[in-house]
C-alpha positions in Angstrom: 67.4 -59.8 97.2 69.4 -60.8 93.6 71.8 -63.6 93.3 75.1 -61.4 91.6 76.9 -64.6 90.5 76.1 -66.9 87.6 76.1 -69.7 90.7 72.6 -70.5 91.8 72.1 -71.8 95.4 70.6 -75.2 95.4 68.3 -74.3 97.8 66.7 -71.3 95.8 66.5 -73.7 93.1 64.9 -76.2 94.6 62.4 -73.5 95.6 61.6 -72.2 92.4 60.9 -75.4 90.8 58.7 -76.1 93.4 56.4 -72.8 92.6 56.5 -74.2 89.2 54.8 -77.0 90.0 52.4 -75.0 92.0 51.8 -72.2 89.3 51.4 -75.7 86.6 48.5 -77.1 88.9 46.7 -73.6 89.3 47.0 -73.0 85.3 45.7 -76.7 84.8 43.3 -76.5 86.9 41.3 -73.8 84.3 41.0 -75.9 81.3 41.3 -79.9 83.3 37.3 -79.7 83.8 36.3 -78.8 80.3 36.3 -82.1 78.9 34.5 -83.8 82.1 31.8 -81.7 82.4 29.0 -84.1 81.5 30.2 -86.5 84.3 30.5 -83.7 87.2 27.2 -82.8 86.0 25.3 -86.3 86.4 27.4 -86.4 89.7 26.2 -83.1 91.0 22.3 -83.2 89.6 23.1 -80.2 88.1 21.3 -78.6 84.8 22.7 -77.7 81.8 22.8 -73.7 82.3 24.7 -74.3 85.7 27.6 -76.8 85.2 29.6 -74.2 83.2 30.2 -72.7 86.3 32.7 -75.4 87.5 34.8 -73.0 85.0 33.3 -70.0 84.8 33.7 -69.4 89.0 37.1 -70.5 89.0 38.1 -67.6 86.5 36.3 -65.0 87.6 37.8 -65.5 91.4 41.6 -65.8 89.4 41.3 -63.0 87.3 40.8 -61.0 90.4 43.5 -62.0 92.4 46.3 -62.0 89.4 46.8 -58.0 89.5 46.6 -58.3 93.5 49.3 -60.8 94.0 52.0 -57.8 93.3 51.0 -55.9 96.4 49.8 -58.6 98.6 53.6 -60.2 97.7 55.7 -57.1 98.7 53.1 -56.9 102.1 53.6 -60.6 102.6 56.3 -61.3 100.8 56.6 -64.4 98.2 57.7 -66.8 101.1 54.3 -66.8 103.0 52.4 -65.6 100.0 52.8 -68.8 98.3 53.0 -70.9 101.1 49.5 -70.4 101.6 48.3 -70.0 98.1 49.9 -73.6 97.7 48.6 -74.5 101.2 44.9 -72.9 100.1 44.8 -74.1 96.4 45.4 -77.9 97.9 43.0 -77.1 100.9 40.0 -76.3 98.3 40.5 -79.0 95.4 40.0 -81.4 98.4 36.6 -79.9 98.9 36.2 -79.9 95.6 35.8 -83.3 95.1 33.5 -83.5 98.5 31.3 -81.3 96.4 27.6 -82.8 96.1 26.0 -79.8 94.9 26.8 -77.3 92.1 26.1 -74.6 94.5 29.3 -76.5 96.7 31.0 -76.7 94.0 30.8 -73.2 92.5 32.1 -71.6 96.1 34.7 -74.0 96.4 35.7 -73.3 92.7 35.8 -69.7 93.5 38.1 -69.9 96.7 40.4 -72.0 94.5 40.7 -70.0 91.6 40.8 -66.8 94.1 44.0 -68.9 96.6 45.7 -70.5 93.6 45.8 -67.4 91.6 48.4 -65.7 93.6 50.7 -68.6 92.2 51.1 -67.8 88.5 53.0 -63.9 88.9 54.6 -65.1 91.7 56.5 -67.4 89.6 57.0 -64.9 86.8 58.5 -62.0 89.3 61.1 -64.7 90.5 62.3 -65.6 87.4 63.3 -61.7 87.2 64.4 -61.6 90.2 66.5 -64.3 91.9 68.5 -65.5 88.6 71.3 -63.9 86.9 70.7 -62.3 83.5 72.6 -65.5 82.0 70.3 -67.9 82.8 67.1 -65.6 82.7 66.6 -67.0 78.8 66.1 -70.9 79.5 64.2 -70.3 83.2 62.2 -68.2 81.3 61.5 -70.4 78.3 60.6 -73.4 81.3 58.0 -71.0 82.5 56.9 -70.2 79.4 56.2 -73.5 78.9 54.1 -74.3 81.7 52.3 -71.3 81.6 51.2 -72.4 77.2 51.3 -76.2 77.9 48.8 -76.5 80.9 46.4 -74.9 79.2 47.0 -76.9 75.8 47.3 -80.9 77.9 44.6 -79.9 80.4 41.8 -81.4 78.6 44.0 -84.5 78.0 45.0 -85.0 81.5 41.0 -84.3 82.7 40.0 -87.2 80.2 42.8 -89.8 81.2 41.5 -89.2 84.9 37.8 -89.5 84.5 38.4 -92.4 82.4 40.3 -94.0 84.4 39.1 -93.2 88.1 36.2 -90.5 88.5 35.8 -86.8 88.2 36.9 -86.4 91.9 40.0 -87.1 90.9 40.3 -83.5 88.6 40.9 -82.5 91.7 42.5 -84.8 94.3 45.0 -85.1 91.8 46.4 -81.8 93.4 46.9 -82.8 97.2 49.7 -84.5 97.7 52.3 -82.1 95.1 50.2 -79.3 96.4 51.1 -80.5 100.0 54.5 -81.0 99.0 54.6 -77.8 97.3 53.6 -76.0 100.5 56.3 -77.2 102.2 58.8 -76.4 99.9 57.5 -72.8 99.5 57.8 -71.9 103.5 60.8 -73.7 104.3 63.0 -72.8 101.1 61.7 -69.5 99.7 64.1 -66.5 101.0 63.9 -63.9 98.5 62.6 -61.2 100.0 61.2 -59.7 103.2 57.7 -59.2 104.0 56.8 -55.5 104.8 53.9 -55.9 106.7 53.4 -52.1 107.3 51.6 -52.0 104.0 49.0 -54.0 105.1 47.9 -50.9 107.3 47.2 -48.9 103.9 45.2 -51.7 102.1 42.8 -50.1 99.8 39.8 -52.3 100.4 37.6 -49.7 98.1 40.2 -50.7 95.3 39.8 -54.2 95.9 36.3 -53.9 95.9 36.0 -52.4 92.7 38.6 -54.1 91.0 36.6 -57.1 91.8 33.4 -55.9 90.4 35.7 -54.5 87.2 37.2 -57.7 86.7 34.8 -59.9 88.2 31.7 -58.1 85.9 34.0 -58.1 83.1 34.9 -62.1 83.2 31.3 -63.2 83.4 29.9 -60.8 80.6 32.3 -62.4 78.6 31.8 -65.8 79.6 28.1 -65.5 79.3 27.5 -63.3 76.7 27.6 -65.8 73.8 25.6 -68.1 75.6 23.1 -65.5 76.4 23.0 -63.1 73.1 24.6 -60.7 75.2 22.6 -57.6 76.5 19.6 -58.9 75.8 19.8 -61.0 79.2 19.1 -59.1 82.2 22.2 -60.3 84.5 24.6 -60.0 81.9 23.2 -56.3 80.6 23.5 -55.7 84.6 27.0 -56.6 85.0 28.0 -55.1 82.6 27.0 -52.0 83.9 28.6 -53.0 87.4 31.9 -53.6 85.2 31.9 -50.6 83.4 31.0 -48.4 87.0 33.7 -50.7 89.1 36.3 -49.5 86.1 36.2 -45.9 86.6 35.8 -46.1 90.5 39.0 -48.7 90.0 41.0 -46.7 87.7 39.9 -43.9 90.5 41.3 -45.5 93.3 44.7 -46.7 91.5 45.8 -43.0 90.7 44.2 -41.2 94.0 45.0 -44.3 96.7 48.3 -44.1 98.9 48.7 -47.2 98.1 46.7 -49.1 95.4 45.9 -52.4 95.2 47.7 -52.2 91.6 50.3 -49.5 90.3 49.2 -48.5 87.3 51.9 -46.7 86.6 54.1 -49.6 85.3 52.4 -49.2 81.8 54.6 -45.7 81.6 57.7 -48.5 80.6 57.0 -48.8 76.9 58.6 -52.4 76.2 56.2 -53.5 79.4 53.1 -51.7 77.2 53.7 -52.9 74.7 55.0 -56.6 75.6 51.4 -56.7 77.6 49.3 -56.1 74.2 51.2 -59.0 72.8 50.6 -61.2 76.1 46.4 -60.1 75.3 46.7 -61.6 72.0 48.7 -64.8 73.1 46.0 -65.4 75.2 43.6 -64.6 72.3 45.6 -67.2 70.3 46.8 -69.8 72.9 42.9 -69.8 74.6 40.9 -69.5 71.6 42.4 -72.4 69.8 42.5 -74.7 73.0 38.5 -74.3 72.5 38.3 -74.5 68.8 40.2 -77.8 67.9 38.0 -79.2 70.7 34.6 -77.9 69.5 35.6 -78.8 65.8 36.5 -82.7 66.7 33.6 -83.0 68.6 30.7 -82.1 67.0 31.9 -82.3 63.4 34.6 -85.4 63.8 32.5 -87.0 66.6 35.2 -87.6 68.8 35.5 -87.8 72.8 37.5 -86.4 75.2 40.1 -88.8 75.1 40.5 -88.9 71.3 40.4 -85.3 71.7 43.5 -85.1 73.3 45.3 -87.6 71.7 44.7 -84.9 68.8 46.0 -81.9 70.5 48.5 -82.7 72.4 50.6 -82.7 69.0 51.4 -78.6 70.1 52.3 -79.5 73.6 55.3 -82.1 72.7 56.3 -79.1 69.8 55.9 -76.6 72.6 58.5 -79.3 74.9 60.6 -79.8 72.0 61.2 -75.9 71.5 61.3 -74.6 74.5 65.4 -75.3 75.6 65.7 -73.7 72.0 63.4 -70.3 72.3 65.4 -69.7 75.7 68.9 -69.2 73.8 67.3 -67.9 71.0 66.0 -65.1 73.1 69.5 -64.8 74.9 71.5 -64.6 71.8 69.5 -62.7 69.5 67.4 -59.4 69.1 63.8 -60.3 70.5 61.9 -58.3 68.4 62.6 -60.7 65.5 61.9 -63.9 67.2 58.7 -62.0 68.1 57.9 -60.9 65.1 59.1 -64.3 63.6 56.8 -66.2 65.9 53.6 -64.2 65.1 54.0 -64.8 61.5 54.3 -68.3 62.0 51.3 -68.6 64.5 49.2 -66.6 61.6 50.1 -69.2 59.3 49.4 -72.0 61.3 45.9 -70.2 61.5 45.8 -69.9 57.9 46.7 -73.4 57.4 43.4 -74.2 58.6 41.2 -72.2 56.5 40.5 -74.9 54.0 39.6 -77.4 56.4 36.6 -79.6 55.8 34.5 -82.2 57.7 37.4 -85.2 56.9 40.0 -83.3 58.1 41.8 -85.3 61.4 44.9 -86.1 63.2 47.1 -86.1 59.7 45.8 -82.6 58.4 45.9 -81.0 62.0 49.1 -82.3 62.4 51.3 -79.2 60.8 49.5 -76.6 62.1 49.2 -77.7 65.2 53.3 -78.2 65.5 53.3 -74.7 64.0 51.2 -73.3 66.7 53.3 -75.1 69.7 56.6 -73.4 68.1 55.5 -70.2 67.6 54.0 -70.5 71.0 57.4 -70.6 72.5 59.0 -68.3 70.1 56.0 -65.7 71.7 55.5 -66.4 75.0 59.2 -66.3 76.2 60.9 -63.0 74.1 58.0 -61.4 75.0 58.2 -62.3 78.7 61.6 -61.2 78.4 60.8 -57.7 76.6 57.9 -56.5 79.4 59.8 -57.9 82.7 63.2 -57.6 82.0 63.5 -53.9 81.5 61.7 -53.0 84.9 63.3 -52.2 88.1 63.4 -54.8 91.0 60.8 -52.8 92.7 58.0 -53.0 90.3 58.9 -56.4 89.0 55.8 -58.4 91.0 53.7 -55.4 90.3 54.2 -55.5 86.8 53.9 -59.9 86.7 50.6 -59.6 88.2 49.5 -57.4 85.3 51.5 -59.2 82.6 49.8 -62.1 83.7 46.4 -60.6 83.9 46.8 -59.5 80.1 47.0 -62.6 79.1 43.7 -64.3 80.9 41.9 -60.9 79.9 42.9 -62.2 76.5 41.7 -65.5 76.3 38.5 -64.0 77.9 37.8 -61.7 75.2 39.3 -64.2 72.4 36.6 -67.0 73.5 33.7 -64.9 73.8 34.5 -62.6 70.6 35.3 -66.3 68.7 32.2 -68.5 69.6 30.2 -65.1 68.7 31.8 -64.9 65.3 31.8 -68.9 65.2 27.7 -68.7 65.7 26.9 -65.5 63.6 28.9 -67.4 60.5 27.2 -70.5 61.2 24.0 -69.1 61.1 24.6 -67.2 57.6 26.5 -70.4 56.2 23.3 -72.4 57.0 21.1 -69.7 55.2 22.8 -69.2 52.2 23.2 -73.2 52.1 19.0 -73.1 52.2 19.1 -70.5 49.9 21.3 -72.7 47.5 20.0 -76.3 48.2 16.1 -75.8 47.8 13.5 -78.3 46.1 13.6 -76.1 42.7 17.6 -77.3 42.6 17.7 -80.4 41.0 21.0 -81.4 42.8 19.0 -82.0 45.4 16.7 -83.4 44.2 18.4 -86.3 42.6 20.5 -86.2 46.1 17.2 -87.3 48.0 16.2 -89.7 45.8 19.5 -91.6 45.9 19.3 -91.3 49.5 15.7 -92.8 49.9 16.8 -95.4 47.9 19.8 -96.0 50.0 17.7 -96.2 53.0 14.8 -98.2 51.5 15.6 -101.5 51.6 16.2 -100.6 55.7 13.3 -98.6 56.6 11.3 -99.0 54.2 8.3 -96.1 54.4 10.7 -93.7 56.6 13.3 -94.1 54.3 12.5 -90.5 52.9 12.2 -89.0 56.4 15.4 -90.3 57.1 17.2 -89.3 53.7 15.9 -85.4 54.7 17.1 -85.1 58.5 20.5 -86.7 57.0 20.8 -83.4 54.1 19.6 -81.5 56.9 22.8 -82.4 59.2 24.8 -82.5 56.6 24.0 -78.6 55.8 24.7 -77.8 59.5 27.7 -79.5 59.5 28.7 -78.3 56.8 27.8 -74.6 57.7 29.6 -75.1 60.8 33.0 -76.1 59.3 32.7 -73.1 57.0 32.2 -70.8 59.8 35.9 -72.5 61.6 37.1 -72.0 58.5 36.5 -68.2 58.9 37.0 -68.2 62.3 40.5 -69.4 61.4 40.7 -66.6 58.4 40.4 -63.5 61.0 42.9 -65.2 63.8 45.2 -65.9 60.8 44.8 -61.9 59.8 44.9 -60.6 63.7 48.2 -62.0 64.0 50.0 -61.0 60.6 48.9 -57.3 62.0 50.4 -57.9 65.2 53.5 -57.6 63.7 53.2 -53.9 62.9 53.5 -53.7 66.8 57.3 -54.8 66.7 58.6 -51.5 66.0 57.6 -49.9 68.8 59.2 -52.0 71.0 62.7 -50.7 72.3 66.0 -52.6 71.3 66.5 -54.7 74.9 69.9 -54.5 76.6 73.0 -56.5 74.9 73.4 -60.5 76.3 74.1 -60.7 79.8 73.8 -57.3 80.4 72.0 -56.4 84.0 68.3 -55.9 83.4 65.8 -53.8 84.9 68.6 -53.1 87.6 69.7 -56.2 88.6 
């Protein structure tokens, strides 16, 4: 049911900014771990190989249940299919931090990646659907926002709380909004109707293969680095039960009655075409959310908290453009704020590709605000192109996959980036043994200053010392050459993401009813 007017009923308002906050805390929740992990490790006795699945759990489960929200919603409708997402997501971060094992912890993780999920296209579909075309530019830049910025602050916010309390508190941070967003969600929502008759004609076999699709897919990616990728058994094996779950999935969505996911909303060419630019803002908004980190870490040395001191320069530039990107998108063509804003994320790649091991807050400092605009200047025009051309009916459809493009994204951006970031730190290291070798006499003379250096402290060792320093300083220099690259081919994927624009179809004029509303 659509609002008509320009006038917005408080108490639909009030409603939708309380599913913000719940989609906020689900997308958080992804990234607020990644900078505790050590601590949640010593708290759960668990060994190295097994703490990345306090992450690694909670995506798969989401990923699943992203492209199921859109039926699950029109079964349910988005009253009682938020109300308990919300009620579930809050249910299972409390057991969370009751977790004493990492085998706890990994179920637990699962249900509330799985329950929360449902949150994030739920959000997206109402922005379509219950505001006027008028105002559809600035709710969707807010959105926008809180869909680019959790991601970007959740390490800070993770840091600031272990620091301050304990890694429980990652996740009893959530009850008491995620109570109060429960609330909010079954006593204000009204925007549709549940049609419970569609239950009756749930396609389990879809669901089960779109969970081994998906599911298969997620961990092969998040494992495959780690693991050299088919040259482990389980990921090789998964893989396979991917790649059979697709076709049984793909199957199912074009035979079923009716499928867990209409496929058929990809026939809308601006919805096409806006979901390949979703896949590679998640290439670009994931990737770098793991590459400032890994850089400042193991080349600056610095820890979580100075960490995100350091990033959260693109989350205030994402704040500080987002009331703009909303009119922006209103007023003008969206293909060239698109097109605008994937130049200017390029170059905020490209401003990193002569980055060395003294670079810090200062040098970051521009490209990170370039990334936070261009961010914005993405995530909500393109929003805007995919959603607002579709009819009513396969708006929550279509969020679930919009969505789902972008997590596929960051999946395959992270796993195809620490690849790349491994195989170029590998050859940097070789050709740097190639060139510094005991025939050079840089080096030479380099080791002898050192020793010296050190003599006067350790005396005999001084040597040993002066050749595990070179030695680290070759690695760490190898290692910043390979971000530097890394940077190089993000900076090139996006300039050629441009070439997409075209194909995109002029949207309707300003104010102009979209997608049937």
């Amino acid at each position: 049911m659509d609002t008509p007017t320009d006038i917005m009923p408080r108490r639909r308002l009030f409603a939708f900014i309380a599913m913000a906050v719940g989609m906020f805390m689900a997308i958080l929740d992804i990234q607020i771990v990644s900078s505790s992990l050590n601590e949640i490790q010593a708290g759960l006795s668990a060994g190295a190989s097994e703490i990345s699945w306090v992450q690694t759990s909670y995506l798969i489960a989401e990923v699943v249940m992203i492209p199921l929200s859109g039926f699950l919603s029109r079964a349910l409708s988005t009253r009682y299919l938020f109300a308990i997402a919300a009620g579930g997501f809050t249910l299972t971060s409390a057991l969370c931090a009751t977790a004493t094992s990492i085998d706890q912890m990994m179920i637990y993780r699962a249900l509330q990646g799985f329950i929360g999920g449902a949150m994030i296209p739920s959000v997206f579909a109402a922005s379509f659907t219950i505001f006027p075309p008028q105002k559809r530019g600035s709710v969707t830049a807010m959105v926008g926002l809180i869909a680019t910025m959790a991601p970007t602050i959740g390490p800070t916010v993770g840091g600031y709380l272990t620091n301050l309390f304990s890694w429980h508190w990652l996740f009893l941070v959530n009850v008491v909004p995620g109570i109060a967003v429960t609330a909010a969600a079954y006593f204000l929502i009204d925007f549709d109707k549940p049609d419970f008759k569609l239950l009756r004609k749930f396609d389990y076999i879809g669901l089960v293969t779109l969970a081994a699709f998906l599911g298969g897919l997620e961990y092969v990616l998040e494992e495959g680095p780690q693991y050299d990728w088919f040259s482990d058994d389980t990921v090789r094996n998964l893989a396979i039960v991917s790649g059979v779950g697709a076709v049984l999935f793909f199957w199912r969505a074009f035979t079923a009655e009716e499928p867990v996911v209409d496929l058929r909303t990809f026939g809308d060419r601006n919805f096409a075409t806006g979901s390949i630019f979703s896949f590679f803002i998640g290439v670009g908004l994931y990737g770098l959310v793991y590459l400032y980190p890994v850089f400042l870490a193991r080349v600056r040395g610095y820890d979580s908290l100075q960490i995100g001191e350091t990033m959260f320069v693109t989350g205030l530039f994402q704040m500080m453009t987002a009331p703009f990107a909303g009119r922006l998108a209103q007023r003008f063509d969206a293909r060239w704020i698109v097109g605008f804003g994937m130049v200017l994320f390029a170059v905020s790649c490209l401003e990193l590709v002569p980055i060395t091991k003294d670079w810090a807050f200062v040098e970051l400092f521009i490209p990170q605000a370039m990334r936070g605009v261009a961010l914005m200047l993405l995530i909500v025009p393109v929003s805007m192109l995919a959603l607002g051309t579709l009819s009513p009916q396969l708006i929550k459809n279509g969020s679930g996959l919009f969505n789902l493009t972008r997590n596929l994204g960051g999946a395959v951006g992270l796993a195809l980036i620490t690849t790349l970031l491994n195989d170029r730190t590998d050859l940097h290291i070789a050709r740097l043994h190639e060139a510094v070798n005991w025939s050079s006499q840089a080096a030479v003379e380099r080791l002898q200053t050192m020793t010296q250096a050190f003599s006067t402290r350790l005396g005999s060792d001084s040597e040993l010392a002066a050749i595990k320093l070179m030695t680290q300083s070759a690695h760490r220099e190898s290692l910043v050459m390979a971000f530097s690259d890394v940077f190089l081919v993000l900076g090139a994927v996006f300039l050629t993401m441009v070439l997409l624009v075209p194909l995109v179809r002029k949207p309707a004029p300003r104010g102009a009813p979209a997608g049937g509303h």
